[in-house]
Each structure stands twice: as C-alpha cells, then as structure tokens.
C-alpha positions as semicolon CSV with decimal commas, in nm:
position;residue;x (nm);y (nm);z (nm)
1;X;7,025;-13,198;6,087
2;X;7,239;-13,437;5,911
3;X;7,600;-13,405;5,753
4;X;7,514;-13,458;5,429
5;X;7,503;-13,176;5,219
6;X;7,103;-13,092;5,099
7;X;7,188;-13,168;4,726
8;X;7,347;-13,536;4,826
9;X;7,136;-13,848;4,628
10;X;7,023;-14,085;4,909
11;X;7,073;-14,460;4,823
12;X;6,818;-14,657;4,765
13;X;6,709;-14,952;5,039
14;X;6,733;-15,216;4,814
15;X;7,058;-15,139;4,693
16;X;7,231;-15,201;4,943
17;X;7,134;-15,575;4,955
18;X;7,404;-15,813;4,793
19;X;7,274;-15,999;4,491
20;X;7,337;-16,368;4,521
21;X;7,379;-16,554;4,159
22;X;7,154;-16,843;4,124
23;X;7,242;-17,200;4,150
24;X;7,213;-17,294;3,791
25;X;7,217;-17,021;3,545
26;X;7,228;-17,273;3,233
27;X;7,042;-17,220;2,913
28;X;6,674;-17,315;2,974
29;X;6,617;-17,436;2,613
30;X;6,906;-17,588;2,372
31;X;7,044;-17,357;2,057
32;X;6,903;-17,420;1,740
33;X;7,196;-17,501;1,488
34;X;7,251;-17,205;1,233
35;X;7,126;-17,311;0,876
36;X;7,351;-17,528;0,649
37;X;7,411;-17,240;0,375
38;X;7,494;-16,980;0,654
39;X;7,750;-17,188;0,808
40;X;7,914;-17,252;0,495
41;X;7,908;-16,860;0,453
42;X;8,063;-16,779;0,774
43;X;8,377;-17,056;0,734
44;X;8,431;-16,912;0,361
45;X;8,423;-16,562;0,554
46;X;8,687;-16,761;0,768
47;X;8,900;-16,928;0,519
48;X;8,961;-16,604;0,367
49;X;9,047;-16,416;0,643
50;X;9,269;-16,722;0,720
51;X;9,467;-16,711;0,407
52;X;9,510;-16,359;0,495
53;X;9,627;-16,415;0,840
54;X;9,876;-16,649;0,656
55;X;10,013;-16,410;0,414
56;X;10,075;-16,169;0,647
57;X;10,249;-16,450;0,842
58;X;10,490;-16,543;0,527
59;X;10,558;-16,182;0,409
60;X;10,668;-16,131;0,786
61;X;10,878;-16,410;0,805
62;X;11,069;-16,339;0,428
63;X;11,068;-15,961;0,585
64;X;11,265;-16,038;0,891
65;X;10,982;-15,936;1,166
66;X;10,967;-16,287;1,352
67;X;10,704;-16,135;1,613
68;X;10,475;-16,041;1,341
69;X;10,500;-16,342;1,129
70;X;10,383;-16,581;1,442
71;X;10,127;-16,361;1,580
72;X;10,012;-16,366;1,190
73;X;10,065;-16,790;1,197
74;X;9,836;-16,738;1,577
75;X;9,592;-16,539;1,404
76;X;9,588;-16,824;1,060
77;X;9,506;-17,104;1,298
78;X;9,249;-16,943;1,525
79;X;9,082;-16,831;1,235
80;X;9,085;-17,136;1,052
81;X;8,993;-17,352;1,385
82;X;8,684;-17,149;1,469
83;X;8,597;-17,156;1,072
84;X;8,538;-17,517;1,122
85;X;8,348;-17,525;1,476
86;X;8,134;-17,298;1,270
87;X;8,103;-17,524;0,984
88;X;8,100;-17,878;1,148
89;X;7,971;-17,796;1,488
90;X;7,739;-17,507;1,327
C-alpha cells in the first residue's frame, strides 16, 4: 500500500520534465505596418487623451496637489510619445 490517500491525483510523467526555452524565440515573419488611416486614428485617440492627461496636470498644479499634477504631466508625455510611435513608426 502506499501513503497517499486513494483520492490523491497522480502527476503526470511528463510533467515532471523541465521545459527548456528555445534558442531563438524571435518572430518568424516581420509585422505588417497598421494602415495609414488607422494610425492616424489611434494618435488622434492619443492626442486627446494627452490633452487630458495635461489638464488634469494644470488643474492639479493651480489646485495645490503637486503629486497629482506630475503623475498627470507623466501620464501627458507617455501618452503623447507612444501617439507618435504609433503614427510615425505605425
């Protein structure tokens, strides 16, 4: 008899065999670029979000919450710099 309760799952043989991650795990064929009207679509989507980002960053400043106001300026320029990968780099 064994220890194991009768109810216990047994494990399967193959599982216990580490998985070793291949050499080169690259793409094996290059991206297509997006089309030129839907990048222009996603950096509007950007710029607008953006300008929000901003006037949450100015209404915290003028309101005395310097924490809020540069996590808003963060949150401006990260949305404004990946509007433009998007747009240029598509």
């Amino acid at each position: 008899m064994t220890d194991r309760p009768p109810d216990a799952i047994e494990p399967a043989d193959d599982a216990a065999a580490p998985v070793e991650p291949s050499a080169d795990p690259g793409p094996s064929e290059p991206r297509e670029r997006r089309p030129l009207l839907e990048r222009i679509g996603l950096a509007g989507i950007a710029a607008v979000l953006a300008i929000l980002f901003g006037g949450v960053a100015a209404a915290s400043w003028v309101g005395g919450e310097p924490f809020l106001a540069v996590m808003g300026a963060i949150g401006c320029i990260m949305t404004a710099w990946v509007g433009g990968l998007t747009l240029f780099r598509g």
